[in-house]
Steps between C-alpha positions, in 0.01 A plus 500: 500500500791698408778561777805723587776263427820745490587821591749728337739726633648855321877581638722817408784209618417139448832403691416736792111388529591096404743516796223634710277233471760236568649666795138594662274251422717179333356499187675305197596664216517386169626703165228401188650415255325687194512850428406779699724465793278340779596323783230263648411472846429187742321647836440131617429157502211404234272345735512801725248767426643780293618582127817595372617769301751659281713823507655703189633869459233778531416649165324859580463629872123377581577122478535320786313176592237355306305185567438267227128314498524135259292556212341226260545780177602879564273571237197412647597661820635850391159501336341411822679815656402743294145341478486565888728860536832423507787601234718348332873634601726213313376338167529156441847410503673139427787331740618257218492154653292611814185662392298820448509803744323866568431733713198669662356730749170439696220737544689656813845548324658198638751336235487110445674285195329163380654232350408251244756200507603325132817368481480520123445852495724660248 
């Protein structure tokens, strides 16, 4: 059954927000190394409940967070959405080395990405 696995932060200031999130809560923060500019985030231990996250530079004024669900193919599943009311808000988009991402909204509005990992995605 697919999961939220990650969560995404938007930032006007990824300096200003990254210190944040050390300074209130501890988290670890790691820059990725691949292009855009992303910084990863460790909320915890893995065999505590919880996921981690990431944080980059907010491109338009509506982003802000967006929880990722693991998906098996985004194909199937942005057809699944719009079989069932949802829209489709990001096309298919590729993370070289990572995977396959996009972006949707459910029935009520509400904004989710999915992710399809393949770390021979090009």
């Amino acid at each position: 059954m697919p999961r939220v696995t990650h969560f995404d932060i938007s930032a006007d200031d990824p300096e200003r927000a990254l210190n944040f999130y050390r300074n209130v809560f501890g988290w670890e923060v790691q820059k990725w190394e691949g292009p855009p500019e992303y910084w990863l985030l460790k909320t915890g231990s893995p065999v505590e409940a919880g996921i981690d996250g990431g944080l980059a530079k907010r491109d338009s004024p509506a982003d802000s967070v967006t929880n990722f669900i693991d998906v098996p193919s985004v194909d199937d599943y942005l057809g699944r959405v719009e079989a069932h009311g949802g829209q489709v808000v990001q096309p298919k988009a590729t993370i070289p080395g990572v995977g396959y991402i996009a972006g949707f909204t459910d029935t009520e509005g509400n904004v989710f990405g999915m992710m399809e990992r393949d770390e021979k995605a090009q």
